[in-house]
N, C-alpha and C positions, 0 to 999 in steps of 0.2 A: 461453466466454472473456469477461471482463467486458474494462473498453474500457481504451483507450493512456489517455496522458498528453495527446496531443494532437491535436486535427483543425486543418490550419492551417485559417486562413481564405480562403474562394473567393471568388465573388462575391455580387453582393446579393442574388441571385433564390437562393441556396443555401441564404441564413441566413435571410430570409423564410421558404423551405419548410420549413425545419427545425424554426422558430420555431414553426409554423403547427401541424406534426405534436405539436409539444410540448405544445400549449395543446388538443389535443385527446385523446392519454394519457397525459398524465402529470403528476402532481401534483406541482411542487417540493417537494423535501426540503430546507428551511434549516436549516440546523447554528447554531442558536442559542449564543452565549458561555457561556450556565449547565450545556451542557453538556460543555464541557473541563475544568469543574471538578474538581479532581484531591484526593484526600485525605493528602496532600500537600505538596504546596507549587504555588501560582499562578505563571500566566505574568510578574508582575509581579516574582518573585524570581529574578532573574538566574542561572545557572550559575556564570559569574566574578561578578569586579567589574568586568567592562571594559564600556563604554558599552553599553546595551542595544539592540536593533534594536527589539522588541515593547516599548512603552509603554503600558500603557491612561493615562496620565496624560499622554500627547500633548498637545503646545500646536497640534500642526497641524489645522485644520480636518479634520471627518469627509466632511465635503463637497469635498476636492480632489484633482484628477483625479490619476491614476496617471503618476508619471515614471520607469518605467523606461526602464533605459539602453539608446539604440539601441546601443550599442558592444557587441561579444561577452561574454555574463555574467563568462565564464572570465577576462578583462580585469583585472574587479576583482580578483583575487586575490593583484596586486603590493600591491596595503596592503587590503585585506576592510574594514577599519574605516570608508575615508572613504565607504562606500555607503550606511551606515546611515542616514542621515536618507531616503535615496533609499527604500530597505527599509520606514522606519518610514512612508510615504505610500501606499505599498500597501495596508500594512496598516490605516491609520486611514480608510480609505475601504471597508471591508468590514465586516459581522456576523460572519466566519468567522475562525476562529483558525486561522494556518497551519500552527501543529505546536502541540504542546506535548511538553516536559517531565514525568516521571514519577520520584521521586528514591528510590533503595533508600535502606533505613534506614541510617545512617551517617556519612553527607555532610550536613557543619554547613552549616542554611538549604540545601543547594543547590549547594556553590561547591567542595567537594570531591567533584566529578563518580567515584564508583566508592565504593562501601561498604565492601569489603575491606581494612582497614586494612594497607600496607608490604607488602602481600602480591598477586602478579601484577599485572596490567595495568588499567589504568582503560577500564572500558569502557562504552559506549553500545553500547544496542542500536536500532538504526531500524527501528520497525512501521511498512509501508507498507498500508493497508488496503485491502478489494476495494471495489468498486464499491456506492458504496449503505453503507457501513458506516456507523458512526456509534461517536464515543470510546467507549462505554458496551461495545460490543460486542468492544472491546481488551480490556477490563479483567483478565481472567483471564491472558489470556497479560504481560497487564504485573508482575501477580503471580508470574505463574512466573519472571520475569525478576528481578524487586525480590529473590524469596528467594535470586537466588544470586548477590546482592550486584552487579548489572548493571543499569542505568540506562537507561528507555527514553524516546525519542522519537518519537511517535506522527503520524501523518499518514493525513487520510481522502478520499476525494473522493466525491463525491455525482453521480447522472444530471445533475441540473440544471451542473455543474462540465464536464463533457464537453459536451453537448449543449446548446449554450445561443446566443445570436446570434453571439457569436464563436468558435464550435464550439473552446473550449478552451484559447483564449489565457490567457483568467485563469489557471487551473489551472496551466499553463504555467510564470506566474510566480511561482508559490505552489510549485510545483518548486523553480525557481530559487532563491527566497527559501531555503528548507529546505537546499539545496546550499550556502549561503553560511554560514549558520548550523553547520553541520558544519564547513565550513571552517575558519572563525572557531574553533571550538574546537580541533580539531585542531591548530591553526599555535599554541596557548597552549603555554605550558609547564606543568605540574605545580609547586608548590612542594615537592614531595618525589622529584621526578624519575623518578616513575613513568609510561612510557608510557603514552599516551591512543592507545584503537583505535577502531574500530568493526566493528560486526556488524549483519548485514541482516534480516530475516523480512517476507517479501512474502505477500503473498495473493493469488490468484488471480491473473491476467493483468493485473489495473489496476495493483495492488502492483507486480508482475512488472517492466512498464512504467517504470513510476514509479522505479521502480530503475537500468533502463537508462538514463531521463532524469537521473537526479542520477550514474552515470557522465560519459555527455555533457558535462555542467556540468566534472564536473572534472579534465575529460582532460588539461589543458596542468598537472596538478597531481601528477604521479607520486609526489611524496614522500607526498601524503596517501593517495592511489590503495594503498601499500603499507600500509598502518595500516589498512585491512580486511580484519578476517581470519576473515571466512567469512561464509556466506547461505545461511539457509534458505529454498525455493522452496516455498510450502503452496498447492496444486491450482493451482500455475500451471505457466508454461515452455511455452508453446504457441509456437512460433517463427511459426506460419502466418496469413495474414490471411483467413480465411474467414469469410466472412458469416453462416454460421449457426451459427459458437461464439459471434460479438458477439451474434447478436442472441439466443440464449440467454442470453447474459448479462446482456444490460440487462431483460429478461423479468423474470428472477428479481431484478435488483435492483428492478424497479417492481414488481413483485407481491408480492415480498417472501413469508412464509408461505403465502401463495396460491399460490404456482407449486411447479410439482410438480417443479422442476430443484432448488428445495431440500429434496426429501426421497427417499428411496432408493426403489427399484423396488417393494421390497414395501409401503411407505409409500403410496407414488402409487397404487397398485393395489387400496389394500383397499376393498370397498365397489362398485370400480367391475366386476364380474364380468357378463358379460352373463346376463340374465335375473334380478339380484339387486332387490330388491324396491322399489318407487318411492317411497322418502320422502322428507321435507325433506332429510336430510343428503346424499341421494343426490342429490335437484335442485339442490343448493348444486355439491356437487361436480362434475357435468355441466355449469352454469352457469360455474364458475372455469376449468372446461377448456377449455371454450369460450371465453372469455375471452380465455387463455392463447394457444391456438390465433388469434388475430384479432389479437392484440396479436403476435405470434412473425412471422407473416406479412408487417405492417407493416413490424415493424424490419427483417425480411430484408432486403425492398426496399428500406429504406430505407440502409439497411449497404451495399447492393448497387451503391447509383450515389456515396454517399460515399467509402467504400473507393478507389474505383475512379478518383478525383479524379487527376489526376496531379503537385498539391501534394499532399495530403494522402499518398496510395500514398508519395510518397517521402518526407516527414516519415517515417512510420512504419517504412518500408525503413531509415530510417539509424538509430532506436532499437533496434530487430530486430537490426540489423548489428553495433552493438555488445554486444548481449550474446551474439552467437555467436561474435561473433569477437575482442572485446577485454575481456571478463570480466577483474577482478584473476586471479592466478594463489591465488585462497584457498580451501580447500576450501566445496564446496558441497554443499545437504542438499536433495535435492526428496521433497516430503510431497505423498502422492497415493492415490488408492481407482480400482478398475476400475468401481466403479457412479457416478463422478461424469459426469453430465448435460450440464454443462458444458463441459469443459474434456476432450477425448478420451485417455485412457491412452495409446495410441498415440501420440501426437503426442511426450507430456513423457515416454515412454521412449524414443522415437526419436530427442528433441534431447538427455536421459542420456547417449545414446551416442555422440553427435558431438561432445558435451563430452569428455569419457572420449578420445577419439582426437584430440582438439586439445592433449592434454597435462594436463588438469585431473581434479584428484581432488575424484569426484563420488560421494555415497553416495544412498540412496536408500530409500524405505518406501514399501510398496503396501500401504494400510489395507484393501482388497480391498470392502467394503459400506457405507464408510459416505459422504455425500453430501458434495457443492463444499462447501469450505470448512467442514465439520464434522466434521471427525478429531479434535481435541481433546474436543468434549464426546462425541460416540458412542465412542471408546477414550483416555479421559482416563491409564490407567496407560502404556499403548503407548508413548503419543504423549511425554510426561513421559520415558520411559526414553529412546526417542531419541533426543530434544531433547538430554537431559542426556548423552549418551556422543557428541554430533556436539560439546559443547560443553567439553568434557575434550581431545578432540583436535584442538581449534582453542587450546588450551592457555588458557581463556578464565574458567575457574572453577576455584581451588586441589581439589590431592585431598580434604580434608576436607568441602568444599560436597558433594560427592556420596553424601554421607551423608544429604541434605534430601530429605524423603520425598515423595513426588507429592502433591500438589495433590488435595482431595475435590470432587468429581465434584460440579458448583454446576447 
């Protein structure tokens, strides 16, 4: 399981030790600006014409401290506009871009959110990414989105975003900010009076998360809460907080190709047979496993007294709580493989089934071999066909879109 949305913050001897373990595995990953670069349209072209939150053409210093609102986020929502200059301070004090925008062919500049001309609903789709992602690594599923005339907003979060001195607050607000930003659109009208909805696709357990937390956000909001009408769950849905799905997860996000949780059993396996023969490629491999192994061990422990915080356990108990128990009522798609490393089959058919008897219509795919978060490119036609028939009956693409042929295997 890759990690929440959030670790509250404890005390100082916590972010110290945390700090301390950080600087000794692990490399921050900075999300540099040139890479939200979209081919497309820039963060700098608005969706509307209403007042923008993101400005790269900011007059406020880059150097001024963060004023978000002690007041409940969900507060703002009796006018969403007058926060914006609050919003835009967040963001001109960071390198990192907190969403961006992806626009299907169609929509003039940007401002007619849905490509589909007078025909069904305007929709956005919100990628949440896993843990360690990075924009570039969206790209294909934003294409599958763009071809059927559906408009995506993308969001990623990085080890250093969780684990960092304030175990998570920023991240937090980079939540928040995205929750506001939906909102905002949402609460628009159309000038052609076609509903505006949204639609989910999470990755793994961070995504997952991060989903629950932009609920959270905007619970005192039922009228928008109803304009989501449906989520797809890809190798996430793990209700449980156990220490050794995190710390498999943050593994594989620091290790990245090096760890063996991102590639299937027989992937992991070749090469390493006992008695097979001592070469470089083989000392490499026994080296990375080792590695793996030393690094998995740390985080456990280290997961182990985090977790276990009794801020933190109940942050995470009340994001957990709502998506078991206050999910919208819209259908949902969980995308999952029995050889994922990560993230236990068990777990995300066992919460299947508790959704399934809380009243919700829940579909489901078991890719059966292929690894966390790699169903797409290991069964690109599969994955395309179910994507496309979970999105026919969330009535979210006209019958003639389903004539667009899958996507070539990149």
């Amino acid at each position: 399981m890759e990690a929440s949305i959030r670790l509250l913050a404890c005390s100082h001897r916590h972010h110290v030790s945390t700090s301390l373990f950080l600087k000794l595995h692990h490399k921050p990953l900075p999300l540099s600006s040139s890479s939200f670069r979209t081919s497309s349209l820039s963060l700098s072209s608005p969706p509307t014409n209403r007042p923008r939150i993101f400005s790269s053409h900011s007059n406020i210093s880059s150097n001024s401290p963060f004023g978000f609102p002690k007041t409940p986020f969900t507060s703002q929502f009796s006018n969403p506009i007058s926060s914006s200059n609050r919003f835009a301070r967040i963001v001109s004090g960071t390198q990192d871009r907190v969403f961006n925008w992806h626009y299907a062919a169609g929509g003039e500049k940007g401002i007619e959110i849905g490509a589909i001309p007078k025909e069904g609903p305007i929709v956005a789709v919100v990628m949440l990414g896993w843990l360690g992602s990075q924009p570039k690594h969206l790209r294909r599923y934003i294409e599958l989105y763009n071809a059927r005339g559906i408009h995506a907003v993308t969001f990623v979060a990085s080890v250093k975003d969780v684990l960092s001195f304030d175990l998570g607050k920023k991240l937090e607000e980079r939540i928040a900010v995205l929750a506001n930003e939906l909102a905002l659109w949402l609460s628009e009208s159309d000038k052609d009076g076609r509903e505006r909805c949204l639609f989910f696709h999470t990755f793994s357990n961070t995504g997952w998360l991060a989903y629950g937390a932009i609920l959270e956000n905007l619970k005192s909001r039922q009228d928008l809460l109803e304009k989501i009408k449906g989520c797809v769950v890809d190798s996430g849905g793990d209700p449980d907080i156990n220490t050794k799905v995190w710390a498999a997860g943050f593994t594989a996000a620091m290790l990245k190709k090096r760890s063996s949780f991102t590639y299937s059993s027989e992937e992991a396996g070749e090469g390493n047979e006992v008695g097979s023969p001592l070469n470089s490629r083989n000392i490499q491999i026994k080296g990375a496993m080792l590695m793996e192994t030393v690094l998995f061990a740390a985080l456990e422990k280290l997961f182990s007294f985090l977790l276990n915080l009794p801020d933190v356990n109940k942050r995470l108990t009340k994001i957990i709580s709502v998506l078991v128990n206050n999910q919208p009522y819209c259908p949902q798609l969980y995308l999952y493989s029995t050889a994922d490393k990560v993230i236990p089959f068990q777990s995300i058919e066992s919460f299947i089934e508790e959704q399934r008897k809380s009243g919700r219509e829940v579909r489901s795919f078991n890719f059966g071999s292929s690894p966390h978060v790699d169903h797409y490119r290991t069964f690109p036609d599969n994955y395309v066909s179910v994507l496309q028939k979970f999105l026919k009956e969330c009535v979210l693409i006209p019958k003639e879109m389903h004539k667009v042929k899958s996507e070539p295997h990149q």
